[in-house]
ROSE-247198 format. One record per residue (C-alpha): x, z, y. Coordinates in steps of 0.1 Angstrom, whole numbers, padded with zeros to 4 digits, always signed. Last residue first. Example, Ala and Ser with C-alpha at 12.3 -4.5 7.8 and 13.67 -1.06 7.14 Angstrom:
<pts>
+0137+0071-0011 +0123+0078-0045 
</pts>
This chain:
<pts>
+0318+1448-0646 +0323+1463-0614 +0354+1441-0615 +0343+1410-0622 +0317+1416-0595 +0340+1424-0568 +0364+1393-0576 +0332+1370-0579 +0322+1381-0545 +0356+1384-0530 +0361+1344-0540 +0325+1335-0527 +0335+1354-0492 +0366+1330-0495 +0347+1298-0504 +0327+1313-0474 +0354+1313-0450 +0370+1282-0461 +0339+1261-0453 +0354+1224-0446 +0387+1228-0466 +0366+1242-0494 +0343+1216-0490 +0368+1190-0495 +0382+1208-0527 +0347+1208-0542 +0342+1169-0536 +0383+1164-0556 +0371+1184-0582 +0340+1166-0587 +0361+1133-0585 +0384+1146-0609 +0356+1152-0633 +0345+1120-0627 +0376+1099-0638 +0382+1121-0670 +0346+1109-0679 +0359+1076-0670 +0393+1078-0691 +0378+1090-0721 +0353+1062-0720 +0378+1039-0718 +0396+1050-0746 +0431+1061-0744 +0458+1039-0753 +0484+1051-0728 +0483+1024-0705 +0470+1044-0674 +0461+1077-0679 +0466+1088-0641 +0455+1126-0638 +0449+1136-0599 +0430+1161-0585 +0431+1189-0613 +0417+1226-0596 +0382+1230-0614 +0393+1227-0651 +0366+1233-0677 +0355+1199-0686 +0394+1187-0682 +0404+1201-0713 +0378+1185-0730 +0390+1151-0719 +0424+1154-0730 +0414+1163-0764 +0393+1132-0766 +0423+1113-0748 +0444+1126-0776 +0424+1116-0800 +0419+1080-0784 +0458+1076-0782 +0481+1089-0764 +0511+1069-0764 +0527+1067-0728 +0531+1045-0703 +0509+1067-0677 +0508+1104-0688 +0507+1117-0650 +0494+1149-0640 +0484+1158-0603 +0467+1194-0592 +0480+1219-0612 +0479+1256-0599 +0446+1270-0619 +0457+1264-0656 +0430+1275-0676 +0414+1247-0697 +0440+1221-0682 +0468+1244-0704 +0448+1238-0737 +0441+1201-0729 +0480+1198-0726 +0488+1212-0756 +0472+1187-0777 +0483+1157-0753 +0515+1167-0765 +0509+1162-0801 +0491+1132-0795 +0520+1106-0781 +0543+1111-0756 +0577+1081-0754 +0584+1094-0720 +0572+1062-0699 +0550+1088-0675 +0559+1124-0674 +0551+1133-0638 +0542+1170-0627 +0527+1176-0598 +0512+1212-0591 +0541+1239-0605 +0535+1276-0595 +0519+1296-0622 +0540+1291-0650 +0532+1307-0682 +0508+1286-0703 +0530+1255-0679 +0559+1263-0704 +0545+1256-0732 +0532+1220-0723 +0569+1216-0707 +0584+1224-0748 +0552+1202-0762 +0566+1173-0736 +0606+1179-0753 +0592+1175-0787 +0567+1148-0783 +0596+1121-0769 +0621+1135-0740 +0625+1096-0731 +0633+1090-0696 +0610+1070-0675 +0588+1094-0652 +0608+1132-0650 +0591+1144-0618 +0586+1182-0616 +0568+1193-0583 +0562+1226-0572 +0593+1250-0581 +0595+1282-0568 +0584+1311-0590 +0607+1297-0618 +0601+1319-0653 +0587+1292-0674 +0602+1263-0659 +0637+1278-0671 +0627+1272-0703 +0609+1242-0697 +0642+1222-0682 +0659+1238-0711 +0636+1221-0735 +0639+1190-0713 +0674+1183-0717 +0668+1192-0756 +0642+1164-0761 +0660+1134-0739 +0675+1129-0702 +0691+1098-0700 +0678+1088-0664 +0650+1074-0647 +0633+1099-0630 +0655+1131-0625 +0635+1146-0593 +0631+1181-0586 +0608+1196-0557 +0610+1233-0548 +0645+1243-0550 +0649+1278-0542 +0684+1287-0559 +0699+1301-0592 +0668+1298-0620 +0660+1262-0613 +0696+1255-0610 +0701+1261-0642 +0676+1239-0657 +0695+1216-0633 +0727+1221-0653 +0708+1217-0685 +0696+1185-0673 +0729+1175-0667 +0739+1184-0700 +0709+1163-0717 +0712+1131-0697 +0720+1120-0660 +0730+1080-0660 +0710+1073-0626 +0682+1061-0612 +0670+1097-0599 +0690+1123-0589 +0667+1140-0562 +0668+1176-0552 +0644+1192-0527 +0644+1228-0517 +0677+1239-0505 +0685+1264-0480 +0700+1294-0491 +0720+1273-0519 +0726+1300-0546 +0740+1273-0570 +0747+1242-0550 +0778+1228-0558 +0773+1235-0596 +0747+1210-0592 +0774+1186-0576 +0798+1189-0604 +0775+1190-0634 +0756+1157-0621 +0793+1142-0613 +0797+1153-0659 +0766+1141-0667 +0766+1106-0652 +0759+1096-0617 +0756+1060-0615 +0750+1055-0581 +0716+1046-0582 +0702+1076-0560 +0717+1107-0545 +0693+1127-0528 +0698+1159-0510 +0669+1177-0486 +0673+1209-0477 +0708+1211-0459 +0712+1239-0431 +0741+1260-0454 +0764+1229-0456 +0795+1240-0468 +0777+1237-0505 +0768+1200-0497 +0806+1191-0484 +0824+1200-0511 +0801+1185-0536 +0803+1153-0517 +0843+1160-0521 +0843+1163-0552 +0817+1134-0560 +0837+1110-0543 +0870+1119-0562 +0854+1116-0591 +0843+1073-0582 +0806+1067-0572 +0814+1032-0588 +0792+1002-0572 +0815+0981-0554 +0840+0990-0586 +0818+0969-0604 +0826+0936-0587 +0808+0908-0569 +0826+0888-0541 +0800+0858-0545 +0776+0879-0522 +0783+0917-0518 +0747+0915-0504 +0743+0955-0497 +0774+0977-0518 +0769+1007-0534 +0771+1047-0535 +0734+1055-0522 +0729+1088-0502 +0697+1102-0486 +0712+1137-0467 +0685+1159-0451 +0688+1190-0430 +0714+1185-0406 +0711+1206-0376 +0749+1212-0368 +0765+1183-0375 +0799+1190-0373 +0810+1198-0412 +0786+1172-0418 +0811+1146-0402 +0843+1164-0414 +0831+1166-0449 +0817+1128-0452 +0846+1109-0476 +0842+1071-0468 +0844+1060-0499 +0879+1061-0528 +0910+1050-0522 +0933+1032-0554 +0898+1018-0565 +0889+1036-0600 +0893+1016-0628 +0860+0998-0642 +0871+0962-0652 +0842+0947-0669 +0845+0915-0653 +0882+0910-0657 +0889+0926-0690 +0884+0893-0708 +0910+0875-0687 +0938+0872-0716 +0968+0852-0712 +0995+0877-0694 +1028+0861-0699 +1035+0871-0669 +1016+0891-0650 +0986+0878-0624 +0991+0896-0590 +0963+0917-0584 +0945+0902-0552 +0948+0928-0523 +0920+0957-0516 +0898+0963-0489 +0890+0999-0492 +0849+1005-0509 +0823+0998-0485 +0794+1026-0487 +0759+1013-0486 +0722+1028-0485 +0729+1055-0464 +0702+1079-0449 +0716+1111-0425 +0692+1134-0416 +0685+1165-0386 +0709+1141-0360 +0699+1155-0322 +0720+1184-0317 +0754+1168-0333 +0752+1138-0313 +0772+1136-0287 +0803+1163-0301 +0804+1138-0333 +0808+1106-0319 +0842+1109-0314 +0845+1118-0357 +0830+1081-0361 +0852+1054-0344 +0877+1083-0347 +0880+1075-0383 +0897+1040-0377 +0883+1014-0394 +0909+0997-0420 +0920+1024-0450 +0882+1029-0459 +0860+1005-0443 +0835+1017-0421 +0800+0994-0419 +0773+1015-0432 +0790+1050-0414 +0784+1030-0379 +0750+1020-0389 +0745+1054-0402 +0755+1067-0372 +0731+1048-0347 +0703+1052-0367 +0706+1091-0365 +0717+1090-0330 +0683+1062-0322 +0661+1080-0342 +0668+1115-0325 +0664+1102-0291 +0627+1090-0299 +0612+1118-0314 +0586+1117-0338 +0604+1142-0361 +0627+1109-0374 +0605+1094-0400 +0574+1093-0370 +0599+1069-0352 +0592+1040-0372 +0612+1015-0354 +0616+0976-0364 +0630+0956-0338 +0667+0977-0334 +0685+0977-0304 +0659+0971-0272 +0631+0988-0288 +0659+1018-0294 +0673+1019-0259 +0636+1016-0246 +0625+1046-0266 +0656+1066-0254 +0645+1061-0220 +0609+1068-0229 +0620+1103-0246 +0634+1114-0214 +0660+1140-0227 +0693+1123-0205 +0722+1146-0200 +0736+1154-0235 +0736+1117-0245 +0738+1097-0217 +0769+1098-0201 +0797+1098-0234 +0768+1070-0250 +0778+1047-0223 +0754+1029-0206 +0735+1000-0220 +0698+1007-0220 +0701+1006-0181 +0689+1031-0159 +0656+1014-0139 +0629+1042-0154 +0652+1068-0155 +0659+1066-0117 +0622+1067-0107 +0617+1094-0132 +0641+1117-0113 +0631+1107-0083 +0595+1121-0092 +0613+1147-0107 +0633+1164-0075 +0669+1151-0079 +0700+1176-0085 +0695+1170-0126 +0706+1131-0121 +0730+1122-0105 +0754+1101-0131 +0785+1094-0109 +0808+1064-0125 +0782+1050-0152 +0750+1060-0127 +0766+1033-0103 +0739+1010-0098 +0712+1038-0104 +0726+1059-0077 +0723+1033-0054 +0692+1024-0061 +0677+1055-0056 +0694+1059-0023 +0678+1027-0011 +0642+1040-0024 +0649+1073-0009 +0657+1055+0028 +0629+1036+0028 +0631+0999+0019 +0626+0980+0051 +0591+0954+0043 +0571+0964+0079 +0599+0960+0102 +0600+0920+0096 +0627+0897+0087 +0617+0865+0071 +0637+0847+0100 +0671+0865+0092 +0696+0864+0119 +0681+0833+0146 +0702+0805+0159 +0693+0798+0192 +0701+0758+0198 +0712+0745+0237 +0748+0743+0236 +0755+0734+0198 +0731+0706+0202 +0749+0694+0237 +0785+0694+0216 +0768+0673+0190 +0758+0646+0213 +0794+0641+0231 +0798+0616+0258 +0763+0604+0266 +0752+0641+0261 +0784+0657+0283 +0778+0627+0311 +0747+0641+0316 +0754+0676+0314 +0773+0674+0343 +0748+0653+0364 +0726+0682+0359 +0761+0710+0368 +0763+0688+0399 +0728+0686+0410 +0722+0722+0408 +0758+0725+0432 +0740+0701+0456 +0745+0662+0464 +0756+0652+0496 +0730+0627+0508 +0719+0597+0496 +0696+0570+0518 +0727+0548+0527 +0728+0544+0493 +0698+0526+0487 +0666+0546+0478 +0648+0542+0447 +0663+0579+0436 +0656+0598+0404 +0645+0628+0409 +0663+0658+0403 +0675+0652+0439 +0646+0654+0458 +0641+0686+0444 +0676+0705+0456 +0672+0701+0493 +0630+0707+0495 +0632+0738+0469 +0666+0753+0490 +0639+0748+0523 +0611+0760+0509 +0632+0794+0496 +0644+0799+0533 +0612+0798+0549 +0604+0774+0573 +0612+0776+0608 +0583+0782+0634 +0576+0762+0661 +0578+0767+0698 +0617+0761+0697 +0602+0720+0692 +0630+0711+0668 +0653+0683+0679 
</pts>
């Protein structure tokens, strides 16, 4: 019994004392156990649960943690997630203009090169977007031949490719007129180097029919004719340059001449669709076997043109009357660069090329290099240039020349100011002629370039030639360096000629 002189111990000693004893294990018989405790229990309870069940006890006592790299310092902010957003579903809801420009950039930089055209093209002007969506499409890019700009090279390339590979009769026109509204501000030239004729059906063989000698040389006109380009131009409302080729790129084992046959209903409506377009400056048609009577068509086409300057029909099958129609044209619009290299054109074409050369104002470059216009038609140009005070390149090479025109030539180099490049390459010359040549040249101050190249002149000829074109060419460098005092010099000798 408990002396009432001593103290009782604390409440929390005595629940320690009860409840330690029995996490111990006990050496003690029976007799020695007491009633266990309600700590005891729920130990002796977990007992039997791990000899029972091991898994269940694992599942009790492991903490399973959310996301073990998480850490404060590595949550997006709240821009960069919206960014993101709006880049992952740009297609649906481009947002784009209401963003300040650093966003803007951020979102430009991660837009996909694949989006459709119908989102991108009138709402995106970043020049590095459209640089990555023609790096990505095309390996080869020379963006300086499109104005330097990025966006228009890849709408330019991306309708010719389309125009390259319609098929008359099979690909639907919308393919190309849909396009249209997207890329009329940014296409200023259209280059085609292939137009697919219609797929047409094996003829069936007639009877009795025993002959095949016609088969190769077969020229009728396919029942449908190219890919006719009015409505396309007709929506294009920058275009300034149209480079045209009516054939067919590795045609393979399916050869025939009608892949290659600019047919009359082709040239119709090309001619059609050149005079509607006021913007055009540039047109070239090349090998596509225009003959006289297309030439006639398409020139007539562009008689008082407001906007032409540079017309090129070369490598075709143009002769005299279509040089006459050009000589026309000379006098009719402001073309300023003509080009009928390589075609039919002989003595009287080029008279009436002269003719008109001698009265043009505009014209600065004459280029007819392998036809055959022979002394006759070169003494006609030779004429000509006495008068004209505008031309600087003219090309005559591979014309069947000889002395007669070199003749008249050194008399024009004597005082001819606006000339700066002659060529009389594959011609006959001879050493007269270069003689003559060369004495034309010792009073001429403007010539640059002369290339005498095969023609039979002598060499000597040709390197006295050679240096007085280099002195030429020194004196136009230091007029380009000091073109205030070659001007001052100018009013000088203008002054003094007069006061004499």
């Amino acid at each position: 019994m408990q002396d009432p002189g001593t103290p009782a111990p604390p409440m929390s000693a005595l629940s320690h004392s009860s409840v330690a004893p029995q996490e111990r294990p006990s050496t003690v018989g029976p007799t020695a156990s007491t009633q266990p405790s309600k700590a005891s229990v729920t130990l002796v309870s977990t007992k039997s649960k791990k000899t029972g069940s091991l898994g269940n006890v694992h599942r009790m006592r492991r903490i399973i943690a959310e996301d073990a790299e998480w850490s404060l310092a590595i949550v997006p902010l709240l821009t960069e997630l919206c960014i993101q957003h709006i880049v992952k579903n740009f297609a649906k809801n481009p947002i784009l203009k209401q963003l300040l420009p650093e966003h803007q950039q951020k979102v430009l930089s991660h837009l996909s090169t694949d989006l459709p055209l119908e989102v991108t093209a009138n709402l995106i002007e970043d020049e590095n977007y459209w640089r990555r969506c023609c790096m990505q499409r095309w390996p080869v890019c020379h963006v300086a031949r499109h104005d330097g700009s990025w966006k228009h090279m890849f709408f330019e390339r991306h309708l010719e490719n389309l125009l390259k590979h319609f098929i008359p009769g099979t690909t639907d026109p919308a393919v190309i007129l849909n396009l249209v509204p997207l890329c009329k501000n940014y296409v200023r030239r259209i280059r085609m180097d292939q137009f697919l004729p219609p797929v047409r059906l094996p003829h069936t063989p007639r009877t009795g029919d025993q002959s095949d000698s016609g088969s190769e040389g077969d020229m009728d006109e396919p029942d449908t004719d190219h890919y006719q380009l009015g409505d396309l131009v007709a929506g294009l409302s920058y275009l300034e340059e149209l480079d045209l080729v009516y054939g067919v790129k590795d045609c393979g084992m399916n050869f025939e001449w009608n892949l290659f046959l600019f047919t009359f209903q082709d040239c119709q409506s090309l001619a059609a669709t050149i005079k509607a377009c006021h913007t055009l400056k540039v047109f070239r048609l090349t090998r596509s076997k225009v003959d006289d009577d297309k030439a006639r068509i398409l020139i007539r086409s562009l008689l008082d043109h407001p906007a032409l300057e540079e017309l090129d029909l070369s490598h075709n099958l143009i002769g005299d009357r279509g040089a006459r129609g050009a000589a026309k044209l000379l006098s009719h619009s402001r073309l300023r660069v003509l080009n009928l290299a390589n075609n039919q054109v002989r003595a009287p074409g080029a008279q009436s090329l002269a003719h008109a050369l001698a009265h043009n104002t505009n014209l600065i470059s004459l280029n007819l290099r392998l036809n055959c216009i022979e002394d006759e038609g070169g003494q006609a140009l030779a004429h000509a240039l006495q008068t004209n005070k505008c031309l600087t390149t003219l090309h005559l090479g591979g014309n069947e020349l000889s002395e007669p025109t070199a003749t008249l030539l050194s008399q024009v180099l004597a005082f001819n100011t606006t000339l700066t490049s002659i060529n009389l390459s594959c011609n006959h010359i001879g050493l007269d002629g270069g003689k003559q040549l060369l004495e034309g040249m010792t009073d001429n101050k403007t010539l640059l370039e002369f290339d005498l190249r095969l023609s039979d002149v002598a060499q000597e000829s040709e390197y006295l030639i050679g240096q007085a074109l280099c002195a030429n060419r020194e004196a136009a460098r230091q007029r380009a360096l000091n073109p205030s005092h070659f001007m001052s010099s100018m009013t000088a000798n203008v002054l003094e000629n007069s006061a004499g």
